[in-house]
C-alpha positions as CSV (number, residue, x, y, z in Angstrom):
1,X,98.5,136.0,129.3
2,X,97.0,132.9,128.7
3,X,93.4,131.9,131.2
4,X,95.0,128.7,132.2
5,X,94.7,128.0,135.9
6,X,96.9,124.5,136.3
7,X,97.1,123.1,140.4
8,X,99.9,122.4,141.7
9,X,99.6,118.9,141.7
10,X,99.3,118.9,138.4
11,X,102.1,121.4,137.5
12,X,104.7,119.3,139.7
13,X,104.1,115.6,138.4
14,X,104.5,117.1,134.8
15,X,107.9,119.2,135.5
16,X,109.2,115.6,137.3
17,X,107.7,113.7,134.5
18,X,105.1,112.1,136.6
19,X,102.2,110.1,135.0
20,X,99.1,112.9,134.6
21,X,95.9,111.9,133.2
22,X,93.3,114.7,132.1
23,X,89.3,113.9,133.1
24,X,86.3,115.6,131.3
25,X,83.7,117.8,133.1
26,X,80.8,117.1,131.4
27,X,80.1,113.5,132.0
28,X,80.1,115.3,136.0
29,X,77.7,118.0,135.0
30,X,75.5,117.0,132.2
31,X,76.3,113.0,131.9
32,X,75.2,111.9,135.6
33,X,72.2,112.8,137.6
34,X,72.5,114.7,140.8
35,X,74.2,113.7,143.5
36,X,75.6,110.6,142.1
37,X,77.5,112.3,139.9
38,X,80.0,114.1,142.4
39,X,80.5,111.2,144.3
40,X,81.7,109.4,140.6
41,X,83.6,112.6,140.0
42,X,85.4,111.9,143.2
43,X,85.9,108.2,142.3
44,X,87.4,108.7,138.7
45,X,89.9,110.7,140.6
46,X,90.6,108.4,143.3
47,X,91.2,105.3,140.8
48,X,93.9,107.7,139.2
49,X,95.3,108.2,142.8
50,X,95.1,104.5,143.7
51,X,97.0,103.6,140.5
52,X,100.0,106.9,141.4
53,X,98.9,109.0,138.9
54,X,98.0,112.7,138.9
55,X,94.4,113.6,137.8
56,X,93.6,116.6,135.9
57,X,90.0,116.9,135.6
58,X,89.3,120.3,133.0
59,X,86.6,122.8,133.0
60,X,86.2,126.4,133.0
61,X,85.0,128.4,136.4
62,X,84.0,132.3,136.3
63,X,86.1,132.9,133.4
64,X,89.1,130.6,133.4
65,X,90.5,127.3,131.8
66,X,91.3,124.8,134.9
67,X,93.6,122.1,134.4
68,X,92.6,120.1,137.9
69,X,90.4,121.1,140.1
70,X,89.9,121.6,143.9
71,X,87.2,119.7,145.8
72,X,85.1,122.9,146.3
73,X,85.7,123.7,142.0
74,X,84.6,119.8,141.8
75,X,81.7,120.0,144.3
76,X,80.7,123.6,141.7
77,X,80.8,121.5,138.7
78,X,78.6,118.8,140.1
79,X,75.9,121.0,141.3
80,X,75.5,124.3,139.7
81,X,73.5,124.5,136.6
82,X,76.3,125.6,134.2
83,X,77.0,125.2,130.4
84,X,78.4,122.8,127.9
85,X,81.3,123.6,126.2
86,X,83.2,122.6,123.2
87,X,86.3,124.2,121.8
88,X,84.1,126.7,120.1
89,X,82.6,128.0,123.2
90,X,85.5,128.5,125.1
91,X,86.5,132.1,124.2
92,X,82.8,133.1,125.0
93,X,83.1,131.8,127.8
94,X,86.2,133.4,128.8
95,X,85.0,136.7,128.0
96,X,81.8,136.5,129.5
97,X,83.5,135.3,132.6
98,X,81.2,132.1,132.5
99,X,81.6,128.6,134.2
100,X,81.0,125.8,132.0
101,X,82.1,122.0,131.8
102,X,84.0,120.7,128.7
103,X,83.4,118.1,126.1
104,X,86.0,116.0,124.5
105,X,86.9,118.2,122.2
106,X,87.4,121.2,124.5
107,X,88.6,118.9,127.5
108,X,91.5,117.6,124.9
109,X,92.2,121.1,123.8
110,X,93.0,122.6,127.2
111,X,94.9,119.3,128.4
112,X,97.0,119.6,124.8
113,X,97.5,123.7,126.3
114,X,98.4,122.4,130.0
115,X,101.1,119.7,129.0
116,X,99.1,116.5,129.6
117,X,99.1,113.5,127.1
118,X,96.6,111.1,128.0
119,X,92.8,111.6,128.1
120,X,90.1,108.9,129.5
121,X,86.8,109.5,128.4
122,X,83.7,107.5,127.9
123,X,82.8,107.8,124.6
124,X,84.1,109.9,121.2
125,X,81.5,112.1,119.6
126,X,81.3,111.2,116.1
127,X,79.6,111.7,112.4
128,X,75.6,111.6,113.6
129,X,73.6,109.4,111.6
130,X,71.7,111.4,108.9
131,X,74.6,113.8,108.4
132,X,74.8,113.5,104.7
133,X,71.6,115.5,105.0
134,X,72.4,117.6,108.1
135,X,76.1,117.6,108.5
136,X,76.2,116.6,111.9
137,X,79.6,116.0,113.2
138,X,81.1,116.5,116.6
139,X,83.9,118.8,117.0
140,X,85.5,116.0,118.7
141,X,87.2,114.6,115.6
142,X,88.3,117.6,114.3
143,X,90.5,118.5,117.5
144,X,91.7,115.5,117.7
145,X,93.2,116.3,114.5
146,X,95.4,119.0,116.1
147,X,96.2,118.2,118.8
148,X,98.6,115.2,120.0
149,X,96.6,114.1,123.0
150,X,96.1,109.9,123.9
151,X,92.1,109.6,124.4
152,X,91.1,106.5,125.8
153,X,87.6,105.7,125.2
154,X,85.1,102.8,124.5
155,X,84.6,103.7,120.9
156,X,81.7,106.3,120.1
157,X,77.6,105.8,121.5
158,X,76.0,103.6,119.2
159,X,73.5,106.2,118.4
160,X,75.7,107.4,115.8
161,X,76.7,106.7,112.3
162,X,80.2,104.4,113.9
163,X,80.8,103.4,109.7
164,X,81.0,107.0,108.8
165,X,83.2,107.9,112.0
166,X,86.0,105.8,111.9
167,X,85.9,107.1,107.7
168,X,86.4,110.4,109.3
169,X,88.9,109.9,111.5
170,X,90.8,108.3,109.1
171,X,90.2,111.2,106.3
172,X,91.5,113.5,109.4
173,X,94.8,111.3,109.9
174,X,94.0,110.8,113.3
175,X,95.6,107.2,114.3
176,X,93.2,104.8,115.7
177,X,94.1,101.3,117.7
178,X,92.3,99.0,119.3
179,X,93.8,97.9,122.7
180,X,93.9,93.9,123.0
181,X,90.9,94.0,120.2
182,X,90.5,93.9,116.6
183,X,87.1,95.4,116.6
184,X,86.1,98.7,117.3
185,X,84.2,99.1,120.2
186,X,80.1,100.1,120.3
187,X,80.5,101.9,123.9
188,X,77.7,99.8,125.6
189,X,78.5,97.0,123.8
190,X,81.5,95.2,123.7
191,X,82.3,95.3,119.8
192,X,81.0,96.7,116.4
193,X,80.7,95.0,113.2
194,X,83.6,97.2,112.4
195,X,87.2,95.8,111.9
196,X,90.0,97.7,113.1
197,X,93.6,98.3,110.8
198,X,95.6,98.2,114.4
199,X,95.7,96.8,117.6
200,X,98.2,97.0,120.8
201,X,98.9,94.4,123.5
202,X,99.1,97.2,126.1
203,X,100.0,100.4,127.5
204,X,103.7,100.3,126.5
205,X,103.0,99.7,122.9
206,X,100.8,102.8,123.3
207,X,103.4,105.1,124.8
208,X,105.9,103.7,122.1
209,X,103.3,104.7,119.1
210,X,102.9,108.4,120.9
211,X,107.1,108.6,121.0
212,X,107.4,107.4,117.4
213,X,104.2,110.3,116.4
214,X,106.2,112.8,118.0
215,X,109.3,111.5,116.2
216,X,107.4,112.2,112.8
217,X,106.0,116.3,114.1
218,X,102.6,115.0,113.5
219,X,99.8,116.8,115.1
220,X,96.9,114.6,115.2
221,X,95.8,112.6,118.2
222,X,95.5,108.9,118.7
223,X,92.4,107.1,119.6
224,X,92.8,104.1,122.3
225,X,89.4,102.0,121.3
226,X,89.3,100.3,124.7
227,X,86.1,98.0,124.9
228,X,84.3,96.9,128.0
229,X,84.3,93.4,128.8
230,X,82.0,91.3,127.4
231,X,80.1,90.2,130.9
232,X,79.6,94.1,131.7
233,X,78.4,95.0,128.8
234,X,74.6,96.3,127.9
235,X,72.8,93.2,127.0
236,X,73.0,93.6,123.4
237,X,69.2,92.7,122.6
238,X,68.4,94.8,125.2
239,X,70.4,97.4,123.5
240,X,68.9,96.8,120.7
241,X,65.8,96.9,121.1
242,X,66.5,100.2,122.9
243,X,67.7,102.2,120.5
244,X,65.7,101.1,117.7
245,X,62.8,102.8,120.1
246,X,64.6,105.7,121.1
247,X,65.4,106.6,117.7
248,X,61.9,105.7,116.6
249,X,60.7,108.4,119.3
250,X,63.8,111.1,118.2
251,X,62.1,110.8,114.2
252,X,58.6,110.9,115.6
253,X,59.2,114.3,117.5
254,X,61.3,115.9,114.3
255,X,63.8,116.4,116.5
256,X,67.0,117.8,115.0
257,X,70.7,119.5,116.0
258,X,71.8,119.1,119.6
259,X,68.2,118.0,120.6
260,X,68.8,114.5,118.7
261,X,72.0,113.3,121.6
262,X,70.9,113.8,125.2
263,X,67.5,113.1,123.7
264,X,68.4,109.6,122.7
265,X,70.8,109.0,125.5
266,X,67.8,110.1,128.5
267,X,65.5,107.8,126.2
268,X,67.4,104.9,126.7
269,X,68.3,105.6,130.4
270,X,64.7,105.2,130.7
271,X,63.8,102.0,128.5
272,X,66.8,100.1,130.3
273,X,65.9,101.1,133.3
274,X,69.1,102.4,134.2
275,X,70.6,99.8,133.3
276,X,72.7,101.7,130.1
277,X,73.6,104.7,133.1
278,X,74.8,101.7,135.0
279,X,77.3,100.5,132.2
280,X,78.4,104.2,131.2
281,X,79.9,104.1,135.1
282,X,81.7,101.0,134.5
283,X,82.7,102.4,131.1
284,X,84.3,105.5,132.6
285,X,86.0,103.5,135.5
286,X,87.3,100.7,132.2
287,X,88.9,103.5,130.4
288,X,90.5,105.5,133.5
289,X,92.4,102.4,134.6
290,X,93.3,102.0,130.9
291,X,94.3,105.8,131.2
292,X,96.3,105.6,133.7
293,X,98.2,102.9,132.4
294,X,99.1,104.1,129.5
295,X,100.0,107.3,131.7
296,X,102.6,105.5,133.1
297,X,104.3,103.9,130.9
298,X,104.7,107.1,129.1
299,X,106.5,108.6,131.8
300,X,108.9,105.8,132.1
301,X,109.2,105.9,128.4
């Protein structure tokens, strides 16, 4: 039988065809310092609840895949020290009977196995930069080749290779619109250099594109690139400036492998200020209200 715990909740909006949007666990437990990030937890939620849609935040506790979780399985992900997972970890963490909270690639794959369509996240892992040497790719764009989930997110961190992303994604079929912009989005910054093939006006045209995949049996996922407006984003020189240093620092320490991301990311928390932690909030918040948008018109579709 399969390790899927689903609440209630979430298992009644999706036999009446309510709108459900899934939530990832690791911007909670790994993304967000201690004890701010609970209380965000609890506010991504609530902006699904304010908007009538169902949240279904995924993780794994002692052993099980969770599709929504209970304010005490919330208040555990915020504050124990637990793992990260990606889609590759999950059956060791199964049989080990571990807790862990899930990446993109794991939080899509459970939300494909619990029913739900839609998926707001902050931003896509992608190809790292260097990976013609290393091969550094997430395990992001490969599930989201296989499964037909909706992710809604503000591009991919600009401290990866976004060129040799959106080459992948395309080499793995995996749809990719821009919603009310042409340009793909550089996660704290509003746009890239990068020129998008397809754009929507809004959430309708979105469910009407995941109807007409389904129509075709195609497995892949679609991308939603939703950018943050231009007046919240990083400053951009301060951006730049940032991440020239950080990655500076990263090629100064050798680092390599999963030391090179939360690395960077902690790096530039810390030359900003906080001011980069303060945008990836209002980057979360951007792409949940998106979410749940596009949540509902696909239950009315």
């Amino acid at each position: 039988m399969l390790p899927l715990d689903v609440t209630s909740e979430v298992t009644e909006a999706l036999a009446a065809g309510r709108p459900v949007v899934a939530l990832e666990s690791t911007i909670i437990s790994h993304g967000l310092p201690r004890p701010d990030n609970l209380a965000a937890a609890q506010r991504f939620e609530q902006i699904l609840r304010d908007a009538g849609v169902v949240p279904a935040t995924i993780a794994v506790l002692d052993g099980r895949l969770k599709a929504g979780l209970s304010a005490e399985d919330l208040e555990r992900i915020a504050n124990e020290d637990i793992a990260k997972l990606s889609v590759r970890d999950l059956p060791i963490a199964l049989g080990r009977g571990e807790s862990g909270a899930t990446t993109v690639a794991a939080t899509s794959f459970v939300a494909n196995l619990a029913g739900v369509r839609v998926f707001a996240t902050g931003g896509l892992g992608g190809v790292h930069r260097g990976a013609g040497e290393t091969f550094d790719e997430s395990a992001d764009l490969s599930v989201l080749s296989q499964v037909p989930i909706t992710v809604v997110s503000a591009g991919v961190k600009s401290i990866l290779d976004i060129g040799a992303t959106l080459e992948r994604l395309e080499t793995l079929s995996v749809p990719v619109v821009g919603y009310r912009t042409s340009r793909f989005p550089r996660f704290w910054l509003t746009e890239s250099e990068h020129e998008l093939d397809w754009s929507v006006d809004g959430p309708e045209q979105v469910a009407t594109i995941m109807s007409a995949r389904d129509q075709l049996g195609q497995a892949a996922g679609i991308v939603v690139a939703n950018p943050l407006p231009r007046d919240e984003q990083l400053d951009p020189a301060v951006h730049d400036a940032a991440l020239d240093q950080a990655l500076r620092m990263a090629d100064d320490r050798g680092l390599s492998g999963k030391q090179v991301t939360p690395f960077l990311l902690q790096t530039i928390v810390d030359i900003t200020g906080g001011d980069s932690l303060a945008v990836n909030l209002k980057i979360a918040e951007n792409n949940i209200r998106v979410a749940a948008d596009i949540a509902q018109a696909w239950a009315t579709h």
